[in-house]
MIZAMI-360068 format. One record per residue (C-alpha): residue in three letters; x, y, z. Coordinates in steps of 0.2 Angstrom, whole numbers, plus 5000, padded with zeros to 4 digits. Layout:
# MIZAMI-360068
['ALA',[X,Y,Z]]
...
END
This chain:
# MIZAMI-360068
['UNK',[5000,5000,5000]]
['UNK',[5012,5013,5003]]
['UNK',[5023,5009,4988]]
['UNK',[5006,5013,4980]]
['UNK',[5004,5029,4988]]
['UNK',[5020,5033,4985]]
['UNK',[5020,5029,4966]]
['UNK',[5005,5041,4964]]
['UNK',[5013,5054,4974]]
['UNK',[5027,5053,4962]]
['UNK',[5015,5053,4947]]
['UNK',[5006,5068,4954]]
['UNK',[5020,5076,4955]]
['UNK',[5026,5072,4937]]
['UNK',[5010,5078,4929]]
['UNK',[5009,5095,4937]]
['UNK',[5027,5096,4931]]
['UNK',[5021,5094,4914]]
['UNK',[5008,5102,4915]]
['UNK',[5016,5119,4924]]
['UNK',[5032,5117,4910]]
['UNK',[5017,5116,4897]]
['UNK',[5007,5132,4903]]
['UNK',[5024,5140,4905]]
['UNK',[5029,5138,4886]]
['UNK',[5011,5144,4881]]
['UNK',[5015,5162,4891]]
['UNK',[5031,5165,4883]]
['UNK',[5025,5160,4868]]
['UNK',[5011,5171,4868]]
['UNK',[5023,5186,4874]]
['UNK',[5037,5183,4860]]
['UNK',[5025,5183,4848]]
['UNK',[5020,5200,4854]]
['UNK',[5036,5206,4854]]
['UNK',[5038,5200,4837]]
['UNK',[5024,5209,4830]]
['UNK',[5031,5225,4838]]
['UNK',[5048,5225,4825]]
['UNK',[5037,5218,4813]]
['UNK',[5028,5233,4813]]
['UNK',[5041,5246,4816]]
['UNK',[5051,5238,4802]]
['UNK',[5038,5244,4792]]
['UNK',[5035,5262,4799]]
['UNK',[5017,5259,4805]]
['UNK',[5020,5267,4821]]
['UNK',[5000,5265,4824]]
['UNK',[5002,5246,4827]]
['UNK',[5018,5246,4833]]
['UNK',[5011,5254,4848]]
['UNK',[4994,5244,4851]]
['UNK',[5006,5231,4850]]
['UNK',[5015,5235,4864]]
['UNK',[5000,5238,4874]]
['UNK',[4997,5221,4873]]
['UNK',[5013,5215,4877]]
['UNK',[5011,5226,4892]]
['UNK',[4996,5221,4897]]
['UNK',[5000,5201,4895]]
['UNK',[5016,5201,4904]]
['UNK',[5007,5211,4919]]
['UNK',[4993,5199,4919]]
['UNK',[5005,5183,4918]]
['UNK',[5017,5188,4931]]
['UNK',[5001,5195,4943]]
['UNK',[4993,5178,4942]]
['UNK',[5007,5168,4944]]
['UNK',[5022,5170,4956]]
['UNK',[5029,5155,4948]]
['UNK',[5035,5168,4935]]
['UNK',[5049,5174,4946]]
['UNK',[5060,5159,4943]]
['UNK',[5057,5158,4923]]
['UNK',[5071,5160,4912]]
['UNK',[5062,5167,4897]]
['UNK',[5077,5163,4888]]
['UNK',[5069,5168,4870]]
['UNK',[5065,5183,4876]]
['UNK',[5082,5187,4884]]
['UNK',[5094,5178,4870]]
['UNK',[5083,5181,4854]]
['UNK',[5071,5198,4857]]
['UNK',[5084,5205,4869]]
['UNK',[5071,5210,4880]]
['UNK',[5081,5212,4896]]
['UNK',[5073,5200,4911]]
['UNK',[5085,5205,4929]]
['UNK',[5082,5194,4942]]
['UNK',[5088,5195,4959]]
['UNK',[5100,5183,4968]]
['UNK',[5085,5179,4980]]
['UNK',[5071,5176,4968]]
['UNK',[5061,5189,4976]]
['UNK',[5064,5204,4962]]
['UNK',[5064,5206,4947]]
['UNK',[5064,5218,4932]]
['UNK',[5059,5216,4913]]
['UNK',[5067,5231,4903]]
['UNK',[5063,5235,4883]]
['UNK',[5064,5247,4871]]
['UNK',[5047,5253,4864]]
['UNK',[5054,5269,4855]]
['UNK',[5064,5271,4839]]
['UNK',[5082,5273,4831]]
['UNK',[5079,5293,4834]]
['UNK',[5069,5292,4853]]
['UNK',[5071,5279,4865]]
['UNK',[5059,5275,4875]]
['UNK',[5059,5261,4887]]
['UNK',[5046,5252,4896]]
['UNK',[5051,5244,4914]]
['UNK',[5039,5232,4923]]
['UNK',[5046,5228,4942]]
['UNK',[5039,5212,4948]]
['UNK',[5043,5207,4967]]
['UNK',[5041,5197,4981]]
['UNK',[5028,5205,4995]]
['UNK',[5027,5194,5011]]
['UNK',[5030,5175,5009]]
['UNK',[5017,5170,4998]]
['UNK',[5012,5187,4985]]
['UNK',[5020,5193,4970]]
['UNK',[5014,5210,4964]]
['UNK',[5018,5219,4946]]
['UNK',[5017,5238,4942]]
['UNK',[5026,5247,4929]]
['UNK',[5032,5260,4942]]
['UNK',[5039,5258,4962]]
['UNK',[5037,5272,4973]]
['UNK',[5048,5284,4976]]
['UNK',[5053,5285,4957]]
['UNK',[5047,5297,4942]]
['UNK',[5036,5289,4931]]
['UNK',[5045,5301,4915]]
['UNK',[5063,5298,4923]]
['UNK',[5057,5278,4919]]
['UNK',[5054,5282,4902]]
['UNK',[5075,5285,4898]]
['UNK',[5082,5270,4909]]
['UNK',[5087,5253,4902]]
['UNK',[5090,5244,4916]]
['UNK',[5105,5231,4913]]
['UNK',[5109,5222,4927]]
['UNK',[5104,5216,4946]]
['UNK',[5114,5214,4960]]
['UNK',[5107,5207,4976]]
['UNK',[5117,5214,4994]]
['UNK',[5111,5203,5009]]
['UNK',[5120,5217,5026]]
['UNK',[5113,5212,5043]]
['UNK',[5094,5206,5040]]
['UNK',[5092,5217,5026]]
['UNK',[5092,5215,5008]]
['UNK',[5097,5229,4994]]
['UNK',[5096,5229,4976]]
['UNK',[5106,5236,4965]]
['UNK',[5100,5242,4947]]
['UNK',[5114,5249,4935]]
['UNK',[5105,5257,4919]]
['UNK',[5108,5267,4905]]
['UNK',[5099,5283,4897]]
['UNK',[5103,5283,4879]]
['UNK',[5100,5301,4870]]
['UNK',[5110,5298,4853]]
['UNK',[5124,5287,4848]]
['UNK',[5136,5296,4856]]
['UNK',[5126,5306,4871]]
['UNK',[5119,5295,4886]]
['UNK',[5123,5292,4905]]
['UNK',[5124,5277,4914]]
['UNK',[5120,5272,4933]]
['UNK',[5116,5263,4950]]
['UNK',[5099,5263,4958]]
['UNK',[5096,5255,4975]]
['UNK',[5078,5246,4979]]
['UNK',[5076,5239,4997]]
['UNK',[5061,5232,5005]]
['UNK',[5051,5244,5016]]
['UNK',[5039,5241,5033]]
['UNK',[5026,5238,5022]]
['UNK',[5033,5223,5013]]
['UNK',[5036,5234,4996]]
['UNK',[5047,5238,4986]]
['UNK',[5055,5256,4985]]
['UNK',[5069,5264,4979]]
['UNK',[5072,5276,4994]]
['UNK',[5086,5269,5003]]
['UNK',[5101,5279,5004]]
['UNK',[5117,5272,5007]]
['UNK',[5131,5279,4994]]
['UNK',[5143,5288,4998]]
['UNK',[5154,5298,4987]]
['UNK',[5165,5313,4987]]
['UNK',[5153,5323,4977]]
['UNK',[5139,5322,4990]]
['UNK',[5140,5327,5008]]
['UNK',[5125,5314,5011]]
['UNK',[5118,5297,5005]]
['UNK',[5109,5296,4992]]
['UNK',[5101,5281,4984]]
['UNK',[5107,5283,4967]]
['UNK',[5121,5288,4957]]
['UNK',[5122,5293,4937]]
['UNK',[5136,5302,4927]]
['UNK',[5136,5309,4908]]
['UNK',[5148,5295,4897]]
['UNK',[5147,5310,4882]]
['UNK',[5168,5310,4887]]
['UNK',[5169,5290,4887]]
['UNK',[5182,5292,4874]]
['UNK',[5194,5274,4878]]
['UNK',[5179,5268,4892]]
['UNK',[5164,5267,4882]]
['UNK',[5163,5247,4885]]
['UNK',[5167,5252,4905]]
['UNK',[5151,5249,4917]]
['UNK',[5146,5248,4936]]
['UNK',[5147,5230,4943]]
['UNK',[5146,5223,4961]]
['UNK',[5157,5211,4968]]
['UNK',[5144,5201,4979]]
['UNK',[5160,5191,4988]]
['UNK',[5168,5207,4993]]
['UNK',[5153,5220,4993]]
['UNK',[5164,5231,4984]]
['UNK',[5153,5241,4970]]
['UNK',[5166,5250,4955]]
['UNK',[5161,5263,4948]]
['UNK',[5170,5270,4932]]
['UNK',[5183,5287,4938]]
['UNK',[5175,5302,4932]]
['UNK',[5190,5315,4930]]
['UNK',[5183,5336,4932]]
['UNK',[5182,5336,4914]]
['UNK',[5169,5325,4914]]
['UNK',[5180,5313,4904]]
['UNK',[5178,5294,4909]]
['UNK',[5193,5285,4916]]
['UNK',[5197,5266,4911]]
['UNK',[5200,5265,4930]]
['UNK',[5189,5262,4945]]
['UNK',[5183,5268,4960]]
['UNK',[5179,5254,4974]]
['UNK',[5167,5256,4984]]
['UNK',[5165,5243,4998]]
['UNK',[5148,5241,5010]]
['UNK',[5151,5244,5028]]
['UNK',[5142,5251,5042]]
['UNK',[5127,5252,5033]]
['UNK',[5134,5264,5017]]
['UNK',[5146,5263,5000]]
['UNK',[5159,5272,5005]]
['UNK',[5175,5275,4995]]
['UNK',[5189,5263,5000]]
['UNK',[5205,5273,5001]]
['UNK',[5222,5265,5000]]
['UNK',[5226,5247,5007]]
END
């Protein structure tokens, strides 16, 4: 009898796992084939539905990941490696961020949908978080997500880009926290830098002066919580070199000497 249990247990088990891998498929399916629509229509300059169709994109994706949490583990790998829609997922699985392009070659103009974790159980979805400006939104590409786990809290890290022209954009560091409330903001301030006399809790600077550094980028070392940003000289002329920031005491501050 109990091998008997325990086969349908197993078969249970199995079948759901079909089943979930199955209804997984279907949603990105359903979402690259919008995404597809959206350069097929650009492609051929009718701005009218390239536009509904990125409604829809919207609108799916908000209602998939709303309805099920399960989202915040899937790859979405053709959406990632084939449509270079930008999926960020933190080291925790509790945050996430998916980042496109919905302007053209002369305007970007992006659209960010932040999915996160609230409490044990819920998963919410909004295509804002409070605390940041829903135009500032607009201009960011987010690229990356670091996850900082400092004495019972836990930071995330955004680095993004605001692309202008070719030649003309800015790049950045966000930090998103967890607030009382179990939400998601952005109003945690713990850099540091010589340029501020306070925290803050983010950090941009104008790459129009890249010249040698233009494949340069923030990254965070999460082994050694040391966050390097790209040198910025007075000129505003970036550096191939790095300042180091390392996490301690509850703030980025710059490391100085050894």
């Amino acid at each position: 009898m109990k091998n008997i249990k325990a086969l349908i247990t197993s078969s249970l088990i199995i079948v759901a796992s079909v089943v979930s891998a199955q209804s997984n498929w279907k949603v990105e399916d359903d979402l690259e084939y919008h995404y597809q629509q959206i350069d097929y229509w650009r492609s051929r300059m009718n701005n009218d539905s390239v536009v509904y169709e990125e409604s829809l994109l919207r609108e799916r994706l908000l209602s998939y990941i709303n309805s099920s949490p399960n989202t915040l583990k899937e790859s979405f790998k053709y959406l990632k490696y084939y449509d270079h829609l930008n999926v960020l997922s933190s080291d925790d699985n509790s945050f996430r961020i998916y980042s496109w392009d919905a302007g053209n070659v002369r305007q970007h103009s992006f659209i960010n949908v932040f999915q996160y974790k609230s409490g044990d159980k819920t998963v919410q979805a909004s295509l804002s978080i409070p605390g940041v400006d829903v135009e500032t939104l607009k201009g960011r590409e987010y690229r990356n997500l670091y996850t900082l786990k400092a004495k019972g809290r836990v930071y995330y890290l955004a680095t993004f880009i605001t692309p202008r022209d070719k030649d003309d954009y800015s790049m950045g560091v966000e930090v998103f926290s967890k607030n009382a409330d179990g939400g998601l903001d952005d109003s945690t301030n713990i850099l540091v830098t010589n340029n501020y006399a306070t925290a803050v809790n983010e950090l941009e600077f104008e790459m129009a002066n890249a010249s040698g550094a233009t494949d340069h980028s923030i990254y965070f070392n999460k082994f050694t919580k040391l966050l390097y940003i790209p040198i910025i000289w007075r000129d505003g002329v970036v550096s191939t070199s790095y300042t180091a920031y390392r996490f301690k005491d509850h703030y980025f501050t710059e490391v100085r000497g050894k």
